[in-house]
C-alpha positions as CSV (number, residue, x, y, z in Angstrom):
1,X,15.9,3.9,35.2
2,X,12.2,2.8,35.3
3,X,11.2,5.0,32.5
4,X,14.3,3.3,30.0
5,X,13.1,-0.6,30.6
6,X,9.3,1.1,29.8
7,X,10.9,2.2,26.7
8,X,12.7,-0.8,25.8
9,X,9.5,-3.1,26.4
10,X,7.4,-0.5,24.0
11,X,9.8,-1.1,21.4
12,X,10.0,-4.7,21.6
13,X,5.8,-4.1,21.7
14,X,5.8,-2.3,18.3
15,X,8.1,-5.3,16.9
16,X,6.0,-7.8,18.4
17,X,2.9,-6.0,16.7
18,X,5.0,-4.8,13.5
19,X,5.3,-8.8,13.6
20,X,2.1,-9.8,13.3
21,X,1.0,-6.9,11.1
22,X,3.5,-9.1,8.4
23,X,1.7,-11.8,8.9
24,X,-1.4,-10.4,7.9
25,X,-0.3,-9.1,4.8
26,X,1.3,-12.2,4.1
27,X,-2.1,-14.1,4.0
28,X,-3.7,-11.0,2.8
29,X,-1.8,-11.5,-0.5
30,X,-2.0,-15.6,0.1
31,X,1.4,-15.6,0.1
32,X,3.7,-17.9,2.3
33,X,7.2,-16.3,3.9
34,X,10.4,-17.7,3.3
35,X,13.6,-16.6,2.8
36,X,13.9,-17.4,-0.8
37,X,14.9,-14.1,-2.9
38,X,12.5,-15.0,-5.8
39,X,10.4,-11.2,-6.8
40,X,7.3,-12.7,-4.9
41,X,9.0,-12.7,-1.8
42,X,11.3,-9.9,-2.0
43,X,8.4,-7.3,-3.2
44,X,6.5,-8.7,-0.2
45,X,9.7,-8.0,2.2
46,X,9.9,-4.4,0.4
47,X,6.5,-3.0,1.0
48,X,6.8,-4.3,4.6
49,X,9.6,-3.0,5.3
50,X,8.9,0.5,3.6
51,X,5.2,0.7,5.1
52,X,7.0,-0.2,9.1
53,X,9.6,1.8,8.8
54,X,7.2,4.7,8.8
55,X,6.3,3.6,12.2
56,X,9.5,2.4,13.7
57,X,13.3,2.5,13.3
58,X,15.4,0.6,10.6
59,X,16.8,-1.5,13.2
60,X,13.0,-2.3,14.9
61,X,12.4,-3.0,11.4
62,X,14.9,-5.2,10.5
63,X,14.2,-7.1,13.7
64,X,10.6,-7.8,12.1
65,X,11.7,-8.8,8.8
66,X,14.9,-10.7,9.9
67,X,16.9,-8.7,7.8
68,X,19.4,-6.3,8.0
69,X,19.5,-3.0,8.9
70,X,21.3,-1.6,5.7
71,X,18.2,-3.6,3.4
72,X,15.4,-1.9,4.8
73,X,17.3,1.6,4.0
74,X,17.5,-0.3,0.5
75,X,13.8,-1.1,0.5
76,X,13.1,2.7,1.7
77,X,15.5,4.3,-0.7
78,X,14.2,2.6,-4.1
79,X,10.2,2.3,-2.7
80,X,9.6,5.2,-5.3
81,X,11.2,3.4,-8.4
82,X,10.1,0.1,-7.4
83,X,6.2,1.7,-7.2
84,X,6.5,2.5,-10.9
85,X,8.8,0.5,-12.5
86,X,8.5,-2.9,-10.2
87,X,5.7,-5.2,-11.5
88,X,3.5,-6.0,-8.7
89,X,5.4,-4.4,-5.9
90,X,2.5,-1.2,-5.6
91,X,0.1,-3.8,-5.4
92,X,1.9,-5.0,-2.8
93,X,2.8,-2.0,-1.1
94,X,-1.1,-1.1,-1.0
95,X,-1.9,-4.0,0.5
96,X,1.1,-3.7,3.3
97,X,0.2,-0.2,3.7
98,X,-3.8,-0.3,4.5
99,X,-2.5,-3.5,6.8
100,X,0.4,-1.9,8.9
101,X,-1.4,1.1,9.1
102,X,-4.6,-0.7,11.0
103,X,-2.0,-2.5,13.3
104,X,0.7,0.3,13.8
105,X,-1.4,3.4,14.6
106,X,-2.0,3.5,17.9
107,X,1.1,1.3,19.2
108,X,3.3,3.8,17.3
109,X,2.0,7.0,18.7
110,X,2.2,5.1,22.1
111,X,5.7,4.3,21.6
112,X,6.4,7.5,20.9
113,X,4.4,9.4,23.5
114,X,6.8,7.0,26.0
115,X,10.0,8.4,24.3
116,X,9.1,11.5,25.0
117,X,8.2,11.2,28.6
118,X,11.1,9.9,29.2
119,X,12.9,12.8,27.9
120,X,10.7,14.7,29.9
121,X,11.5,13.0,32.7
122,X,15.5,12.9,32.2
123,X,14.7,16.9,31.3
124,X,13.0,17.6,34.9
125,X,16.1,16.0,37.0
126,X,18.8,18.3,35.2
127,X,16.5,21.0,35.9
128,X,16.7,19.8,39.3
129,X,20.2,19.3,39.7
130,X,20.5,22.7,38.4
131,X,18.5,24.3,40.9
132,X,20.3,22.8,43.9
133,X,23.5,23.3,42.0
134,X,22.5,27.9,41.6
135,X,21.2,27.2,45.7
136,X,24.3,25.7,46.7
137,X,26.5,28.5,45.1
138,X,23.8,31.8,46.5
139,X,24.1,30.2,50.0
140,X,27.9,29.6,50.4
141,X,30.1,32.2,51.6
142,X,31.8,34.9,48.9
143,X,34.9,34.2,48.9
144,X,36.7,38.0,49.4
């Protein structure tokens, strides 16, 4: 289906630009990644994870941060508590957030215009097959 593979390179699209939108908040915040688990780098992780998330799904978002699925629910579920009661993670998250938003607008909506063309698309054929199915049962012979 042409429309699916279209689909599938959008998403990889919004990763690859969810990617670099990291990055930039990364040296926004002169911070270098690595996979340590010190607060630095896991408030960083957080607010990434909690600002793409808006624009993509956990697992497109855990592709970006290299981490699993179940942690950016984490990130998502405790982004509230961790605004107030985390030292330095809203800072953080303000950063991430006027960062990802610049770079994920437009991509996002784009990805999701194609999802739902597709559905569109997958709509019109049942419609179709309908149709011939209703034309093939008025045309054949009443069975008496």
């Amino acid at each position: 289906n042409r429309c699916m593979s279209s689909t599938m390179r959008k998403s990889t699209q919004l990763q690859n630009v969810g990617a670099i939108a990291a990055q930039e908040v990364y040296k926004a915040l002169n911070i270098e990644p690595t996979n340590r688990r010190n607060p630095e780098q896991t408030q960083v992780r957080a607010a990434i994870g909690t600002v793409l998330r808006s624009y993509m799904s956990d697992t497109n978002t855990s592709k970006v941060l290299g981490r699993d699925r179940s942690t950016v629910c984490y990130y998502v579920r405790n982004h509230e508590t961790n605004m107030t009661h985390w030292k330095g993670y809203a800072q953080k998250y303000n950063t991430a957030h006027s960062i990802c938003e610049m770079h994920m607008t437009n991509v996002a909506r784009d990805y999701d215009v194609s999802v739902i063309d597709r559905r569109i698309s997958q709509y019109k054929n049942k419609i179709q097959n309908l149709k011939e199915e209703r034309d093939r049962l008025i045309s054949s012979p009443s069975s008496q």
